[in-house]
N, C-alpha and C positions, 0 to 999 in steps of 0.2 A: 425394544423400545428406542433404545441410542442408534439403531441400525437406520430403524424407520425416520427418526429426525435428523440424520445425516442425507439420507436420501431425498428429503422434502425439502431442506436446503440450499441441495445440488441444484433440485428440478428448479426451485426459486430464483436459485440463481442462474441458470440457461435463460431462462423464460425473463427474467431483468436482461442481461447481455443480449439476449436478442434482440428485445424492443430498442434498447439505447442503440442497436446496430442502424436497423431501420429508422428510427430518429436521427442518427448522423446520416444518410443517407440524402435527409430531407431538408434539413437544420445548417446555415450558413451566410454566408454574407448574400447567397442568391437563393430563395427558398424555391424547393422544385414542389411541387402537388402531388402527393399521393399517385394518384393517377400515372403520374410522366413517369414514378418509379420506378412503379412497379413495372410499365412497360417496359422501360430502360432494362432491367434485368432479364424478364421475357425476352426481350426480343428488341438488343443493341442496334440503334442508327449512329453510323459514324457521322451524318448529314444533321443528325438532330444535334444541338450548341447543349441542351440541356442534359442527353444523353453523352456528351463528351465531358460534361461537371461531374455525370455519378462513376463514369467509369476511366476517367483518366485522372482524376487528382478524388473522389470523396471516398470510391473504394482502397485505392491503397492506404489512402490514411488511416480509415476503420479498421485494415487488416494490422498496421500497423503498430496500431495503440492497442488495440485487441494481445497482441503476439511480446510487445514487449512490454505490456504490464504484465501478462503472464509468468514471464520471465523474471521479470523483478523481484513479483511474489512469492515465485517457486527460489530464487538465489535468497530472497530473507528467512523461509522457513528454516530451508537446510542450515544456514546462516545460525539460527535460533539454537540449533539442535545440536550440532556440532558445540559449540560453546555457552550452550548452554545460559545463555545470554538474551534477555526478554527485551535488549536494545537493541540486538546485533541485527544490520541490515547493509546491503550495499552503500547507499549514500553516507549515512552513518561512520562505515570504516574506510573509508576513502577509495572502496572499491571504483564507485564510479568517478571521481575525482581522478583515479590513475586511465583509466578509459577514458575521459577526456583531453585532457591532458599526451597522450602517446595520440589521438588523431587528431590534435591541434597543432601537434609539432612533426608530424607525416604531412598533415596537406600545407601546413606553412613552408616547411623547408624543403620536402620534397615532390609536393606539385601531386600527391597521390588522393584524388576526388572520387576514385570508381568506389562502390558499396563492395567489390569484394576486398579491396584492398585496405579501405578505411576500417573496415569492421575487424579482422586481425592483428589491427594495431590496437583496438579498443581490447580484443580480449587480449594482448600481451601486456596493457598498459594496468588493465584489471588484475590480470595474474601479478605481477609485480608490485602492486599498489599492497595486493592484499598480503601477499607473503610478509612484506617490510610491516606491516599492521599486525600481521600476529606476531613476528616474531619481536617486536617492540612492546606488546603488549602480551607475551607472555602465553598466547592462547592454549598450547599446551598443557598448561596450570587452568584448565578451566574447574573453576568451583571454589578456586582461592579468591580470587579478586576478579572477575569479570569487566568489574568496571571500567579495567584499563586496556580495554579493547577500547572502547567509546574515548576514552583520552587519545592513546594513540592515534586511532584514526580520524578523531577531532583536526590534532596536530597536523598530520598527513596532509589530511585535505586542505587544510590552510594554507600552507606551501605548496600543496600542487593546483587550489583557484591561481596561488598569485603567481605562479608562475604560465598557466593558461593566459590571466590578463595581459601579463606582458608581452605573451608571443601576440596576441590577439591586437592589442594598442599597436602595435606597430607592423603589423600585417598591412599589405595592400586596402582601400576602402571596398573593394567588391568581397575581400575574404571576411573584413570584418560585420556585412552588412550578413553572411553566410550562418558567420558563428554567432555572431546575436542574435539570433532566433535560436542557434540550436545550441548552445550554450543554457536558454533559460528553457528546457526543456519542452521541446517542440516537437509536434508529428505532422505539421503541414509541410505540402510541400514532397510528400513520398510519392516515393516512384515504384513500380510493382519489380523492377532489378531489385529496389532495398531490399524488398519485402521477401524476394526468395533465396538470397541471403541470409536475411533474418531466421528464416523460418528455418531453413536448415541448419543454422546453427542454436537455435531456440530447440529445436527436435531431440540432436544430439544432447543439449542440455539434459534435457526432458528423460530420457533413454538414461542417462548415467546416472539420473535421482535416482530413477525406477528404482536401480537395481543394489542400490543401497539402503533401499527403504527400510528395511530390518535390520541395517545397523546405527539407524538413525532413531529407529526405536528403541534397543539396545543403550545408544550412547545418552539417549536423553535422562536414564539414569544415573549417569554418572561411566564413567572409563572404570574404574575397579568393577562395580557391576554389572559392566556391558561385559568386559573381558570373559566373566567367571559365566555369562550365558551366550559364550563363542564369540563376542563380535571380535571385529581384529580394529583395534583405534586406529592406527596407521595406516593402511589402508583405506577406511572407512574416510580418512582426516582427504588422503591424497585427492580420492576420488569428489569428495565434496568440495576439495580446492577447485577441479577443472568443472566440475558443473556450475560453481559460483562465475569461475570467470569466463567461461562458454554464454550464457543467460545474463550474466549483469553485461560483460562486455560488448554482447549484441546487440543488449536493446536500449546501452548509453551511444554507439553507434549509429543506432537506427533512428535516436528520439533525444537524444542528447543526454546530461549528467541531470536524472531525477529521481531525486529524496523520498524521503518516508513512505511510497509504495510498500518499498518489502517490509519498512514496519508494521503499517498497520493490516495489511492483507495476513500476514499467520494469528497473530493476534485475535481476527475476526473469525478466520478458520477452525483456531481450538478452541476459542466459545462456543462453537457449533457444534464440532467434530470431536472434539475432548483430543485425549493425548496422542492417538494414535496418527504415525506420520502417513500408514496409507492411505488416510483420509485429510489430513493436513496438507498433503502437494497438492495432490488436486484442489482442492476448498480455497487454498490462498491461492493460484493460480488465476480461480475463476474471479475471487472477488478483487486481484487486482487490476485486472482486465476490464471491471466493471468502474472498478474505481478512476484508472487512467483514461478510458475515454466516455468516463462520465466527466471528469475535469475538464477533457477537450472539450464536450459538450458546452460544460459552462462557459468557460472561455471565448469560443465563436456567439454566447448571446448577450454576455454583462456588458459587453462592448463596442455589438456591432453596430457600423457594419466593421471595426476593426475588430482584434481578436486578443484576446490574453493565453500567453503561451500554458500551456496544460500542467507543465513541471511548477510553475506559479500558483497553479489553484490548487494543486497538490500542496505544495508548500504550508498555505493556509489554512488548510485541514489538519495536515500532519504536525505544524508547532506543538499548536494544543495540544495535538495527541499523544504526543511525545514526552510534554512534561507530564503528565496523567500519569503517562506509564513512569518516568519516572517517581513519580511519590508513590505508587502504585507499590511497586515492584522495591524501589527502596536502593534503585542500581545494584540489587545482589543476584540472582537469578530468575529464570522464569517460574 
C-alpha cells in the first residue's frame, strides 16, 4: 500500500514539474502562444525573435531552476539525516552563505566570471562554511543538542552576508548591478555553459547520495544503532559532507544564495515517502524543483512586466514554514 502511494506521488509529481516546465516556457515579461512553442521545440528558427526567447534565455533558465532546486533538496535531506536535525538545511547552516561569499570575493578580487571557475569556488566556499558549522556546533554529538547546529550556522551566515555586503558595496557599479540579482536568488539570466556545469556537478552530487543511501538509513537511527547494523559514521559523515557541498555549492553558483528549499522539500518528501531515504532523495529532489521554479514562476507574474527574484518568493513561503516546524519539532529532532 506505502509502495503504491509513493509511486503515485512520484507520477504526481513528474506530471506537476512538467506542466510548470511548459508554463515557463510560455509565461514572461513577452508571452509566446502555445502554438510558437511547441514549434519552437519541433523545429528551431534561429530567424524567428520568438524562437530565440525560448531557446536562448527561457530554456536554460527552466533547466536551471529545475537542476538546482534539485540540488538543494537532495543537500537538505541528507542534511536532515545525517544530523538528525528536522532544521538542518543548506541556507540554514551557512552552507550557502560560504558559497556566496568564496564567489563574491573570486569575481571581485580576481576577475574570475566563467561558470566553470565560479562554481568551484562555491563549492569550496560551501565545504568550508559547513565544516566550521559543524564543528562549532558540535555535529558530531548529534541527538544531544541539535539545536546548535541552527545557532551556529545562524551565526555563520551573519558574518558571512556582512561580509558579502561589503565586498559587494564597494565593487565596481556593473559588478554590483551583477550581484544583486544574484545575491537575492535569481535564475534569470542563465546561460546553457551554467547549465552544464551545473549539471555535471549536481550528477556527481547525485551518484555520491546514491551510494550512501543505506547509511543514511542506518544513521537516521541514531550512530550507536546505525554502527551495531554495519553503517561506518565516519565515513557515511565524509561522504555526505562532499555531496552537500557538491549540490548546495552548484546551485548557490548557478542561482545565487537560496533559503529554505532544502527545508521544506524532505519534510514534503517524508510525509509522502515515510522514513526510508531511498525514497526520500528522490521525493525531495522532485518537489524542490517544483518548488524553485514554481517561485520563478511567481515571480516573472506578481510583477510584471518586472520580475521578483525566485530566492524572495521562496523566502515567503519558507518563514512560515520554518517557524511551523519550529513549534513542531520543538528544535529537538526529526
Amino acid at each position: 500500500m506505502r509502495q503504491r502511494r509513493r509511486r503515485w506521488w512520484l507520477a504526481i509529481g513528474i506530471i506537476a514539474l512538467a506542466v510548470l516546465a511548459l508554463i515557463s516556457l510560455a509565461v514572461g515579461s513577452r508571452p509566446i502562444p502555445p502554438a510558437v512553442m511547441v514549434d519552437a521545440l519541433r523545429a528551431y528558427d534561429p530567424r524567428n525573435d520568438l524562437h530565440l526567447v525560448i531557446w536562448e534565455l527561457r530554456v536554460p533558465r527552466l533547466i536551471t531552476a529545475v537542476l538546482a532546486g534539485a540540488a538543494l533538496g537532495l543537500a537538505g535531506a541528507i542534511m536532515q539525516a545525517v544530523t538528525r536535525n528536522a532544521l538542518a538545511e543548506p541556507g540554514l547552516l551557512g552552507i550557502n552563505a560560504g558559497a556566496a561569499v568564496a564567489v563574491v570575493l573570486g569575481v571581485t578580487l580576481f576577475g574570475l566570471t566563467r561558470p566553470m571557475h565560479y562554481i568551484w569556488l562555491a563549492v569550496l566556499g560551501a565545504g568550508l562554511a559547513g565544516t566550521a558549522v559543524f564543528l562549532l556546533g558540535r555535529a558530531h554529538e548529534t541527538g544531544t543538542n541539535p539545536v546548535r547546529l541552527v545557532l551556529a550556522g545562524a551565526g555563520l551566515s551573519i558574518v558571512l552576508i556582512a561580509i558579502t555586503g561589503i565586498v559587494i558595496l564597494n565593487a565596481p557599479p556593473t559588478a554590483f548591478d551583477d550581484f544583486r540579482h544574484w545575491a537575492a536568488g535569481s535564475v534569470e539570466g542563465a546561460s546553457f555553459e551554467a547549465v552544464l556545469v551545473l549539471a555535471v556537478m549536481v550528477a556527481a552530487g547525485f551518484v555520491v547520495a546514491v551510494t550512501i543511501v543505506g547509511g543514511l538509513n542506518a544513521l537516521a537511527l541514531g550512530q550507536e544503532l546505525g554502527r551495531a547494523l554495519g553503517a561506518a559514521p565516519r565515513t557515511i559523515w565524509l561522504s555526505a559532507c562532499l555531496a552537500v557541498m557538491l549540490l548546495a555549492g552548484a546551485a548557490t553558483a548557478a542561482a545565487g544564495p537560496i533559503g529554505f528549499v532544502g527545508l521544506i522539500a524532505p519534510h514534503l518528501a517524508r510525509a509522502v515517502a515515510g522514513p526510508d531515504y531511498r525514497w526520500i532523495l528522490p521525493c525531495s529532489a522532485l518537489f524542490a524543483a517544483i518548488l524553485l521554479l514554481g517561485a520563478d514562476l511567481v515571480g516573472r507574474v506578481v510583477a510584471a512586466p518586472s520580475e521578483v527574484a525566485a530566492g524572495i518568493v521562496v523566502a515567503l513561503i519558507g518563514g512560515p514554514f520554518f517557524i511551523m516546524a519550529v513549534r513542531r519539532f520543538r528544535v529537538s529532532r526529526p
